[in-house]
C-alpha positions as CSV (number, residue, x, y, z in Angstrom):
1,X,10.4,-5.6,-14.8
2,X,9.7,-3.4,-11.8
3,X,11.5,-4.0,-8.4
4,X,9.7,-2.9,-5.3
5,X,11.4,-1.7,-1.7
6,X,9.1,-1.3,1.3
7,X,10.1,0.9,4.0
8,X,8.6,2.9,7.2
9,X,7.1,-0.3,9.2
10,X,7.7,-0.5,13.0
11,X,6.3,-0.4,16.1
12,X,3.7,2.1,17.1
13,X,1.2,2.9,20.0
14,X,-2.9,3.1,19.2
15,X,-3.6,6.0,18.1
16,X,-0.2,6.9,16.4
17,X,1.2,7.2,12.8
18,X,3.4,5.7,10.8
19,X,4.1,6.6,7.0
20,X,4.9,3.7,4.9
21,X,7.0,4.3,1.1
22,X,7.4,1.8,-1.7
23,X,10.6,2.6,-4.1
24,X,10.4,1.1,-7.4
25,X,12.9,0.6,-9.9
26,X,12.2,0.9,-13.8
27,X,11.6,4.0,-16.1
28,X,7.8,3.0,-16.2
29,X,6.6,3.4,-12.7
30,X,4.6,6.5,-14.0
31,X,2.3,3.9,-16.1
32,X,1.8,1.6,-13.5
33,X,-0.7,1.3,-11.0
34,X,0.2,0.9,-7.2
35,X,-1.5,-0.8,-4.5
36,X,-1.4,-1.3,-0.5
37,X,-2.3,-5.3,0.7
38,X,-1.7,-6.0,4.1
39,X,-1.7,-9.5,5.7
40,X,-1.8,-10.1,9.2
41,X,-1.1,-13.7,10.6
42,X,-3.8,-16.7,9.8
43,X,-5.4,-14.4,7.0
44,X,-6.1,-14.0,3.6
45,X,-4.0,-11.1,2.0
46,X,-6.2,-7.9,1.8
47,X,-7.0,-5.0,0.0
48,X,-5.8,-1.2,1.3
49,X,-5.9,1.3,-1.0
50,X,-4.7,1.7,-4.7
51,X,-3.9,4.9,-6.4
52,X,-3.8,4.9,-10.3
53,X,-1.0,5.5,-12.8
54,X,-2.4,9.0,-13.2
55,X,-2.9,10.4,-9.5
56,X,-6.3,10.4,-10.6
57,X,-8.2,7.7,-8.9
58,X,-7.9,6.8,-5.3
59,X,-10.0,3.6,-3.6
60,X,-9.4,2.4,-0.1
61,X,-10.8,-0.4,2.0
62,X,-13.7,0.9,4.4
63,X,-11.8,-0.4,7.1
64,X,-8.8,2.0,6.9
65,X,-11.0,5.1,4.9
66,X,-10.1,8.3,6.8
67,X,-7.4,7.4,8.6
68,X,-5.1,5.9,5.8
69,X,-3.9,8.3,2.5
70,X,-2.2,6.8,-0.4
71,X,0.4,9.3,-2.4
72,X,2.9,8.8,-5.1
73,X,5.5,10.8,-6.5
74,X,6.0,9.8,-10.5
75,X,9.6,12.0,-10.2
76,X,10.5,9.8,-7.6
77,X,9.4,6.7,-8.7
78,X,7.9,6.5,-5.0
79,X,4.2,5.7,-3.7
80,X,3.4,6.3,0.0
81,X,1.1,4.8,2.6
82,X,0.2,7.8,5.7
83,X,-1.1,5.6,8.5
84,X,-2.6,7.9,11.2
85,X,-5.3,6.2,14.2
86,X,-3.8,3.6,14.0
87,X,-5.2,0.3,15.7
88,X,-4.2,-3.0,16.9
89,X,-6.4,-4.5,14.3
90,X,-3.9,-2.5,11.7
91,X,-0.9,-4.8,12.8
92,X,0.1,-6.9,9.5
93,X,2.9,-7.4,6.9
94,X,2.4,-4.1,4.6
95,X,3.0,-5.0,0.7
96,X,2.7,-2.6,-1.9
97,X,2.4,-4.0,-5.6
98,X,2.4,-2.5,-9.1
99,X,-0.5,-3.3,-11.9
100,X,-2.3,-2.2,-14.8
101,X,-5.0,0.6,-14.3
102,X,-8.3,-1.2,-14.5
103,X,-11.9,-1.1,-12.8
104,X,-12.5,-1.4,-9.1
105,X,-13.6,-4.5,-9.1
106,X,-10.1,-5.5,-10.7
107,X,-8.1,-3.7,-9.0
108,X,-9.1,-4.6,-4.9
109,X,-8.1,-7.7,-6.2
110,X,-4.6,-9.1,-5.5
111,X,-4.3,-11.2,-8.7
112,X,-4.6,-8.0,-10.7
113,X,-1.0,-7.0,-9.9
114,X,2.0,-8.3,-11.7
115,X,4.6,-7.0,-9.4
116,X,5.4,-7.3,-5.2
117,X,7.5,-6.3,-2.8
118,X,9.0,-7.8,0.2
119,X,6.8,-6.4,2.9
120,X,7.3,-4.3,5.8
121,X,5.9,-5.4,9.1
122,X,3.9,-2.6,11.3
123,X,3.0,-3.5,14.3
124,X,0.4,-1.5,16.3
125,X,0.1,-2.2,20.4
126,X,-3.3,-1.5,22.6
């Protein structure tokens, strides 16, 4: 079992930063794979970015590539979301989620991950 704690949402200005963490619990966060869904309201869940067990292998949606970077830190059983540009369009419930390492295709995908946390909320005014 792996418990996940979003923090780091708010309310920011276009054009600003925010810096989004996700603390999990459990001795096997190293060997997990973490993701970054957003949902904003009326729409479907989507992708973010996903960073694998390793470090190794980074992926993010077009829409946030070069303004978002995705981090973790095995020691501290942490992954991290930097947020910087930020637009109005960005304004959504942030979820991270842990999951095996698999193929793009798999992991963009949120039925790939076994584990969720509550969300954080970051809202982003024009």
């Amino acid at each position: 079992q792996v418990q996940l704690v979003e923090s780091g949402g708010g309310l920011v200005q276009a054009g600003g930063s925010l810096r989004l963490s996700c603390a999990a619990s459990g001795r096997t966060f190293s060997s997990y794979a973490m993701g970054w869904f957003r949902q904003a309201p009326g729409k479907e869940r989507e992708f973010v970015a996903v960073i694998s067990s390793s470090g190794g292998s980074i992926y993010y949606a077009d829409s946030v590539k070069g303004r978002f970077t995705i981090s973790r830190d095995n020691a501290k059983n942490t992954v991290y979301l930097q947020m910087n540009s930020l637009k109005p369009e960005d304004t959504a419930v942030y979820y991270c989620a842990a999951g095996r390492d698999g193929y793009y295709s798999q992991i963009v995908r949120s039925q790939f991950y076994d584990y969720w946390g509550q969300g954080t909320q970051v809202t982003v005014s024009s």
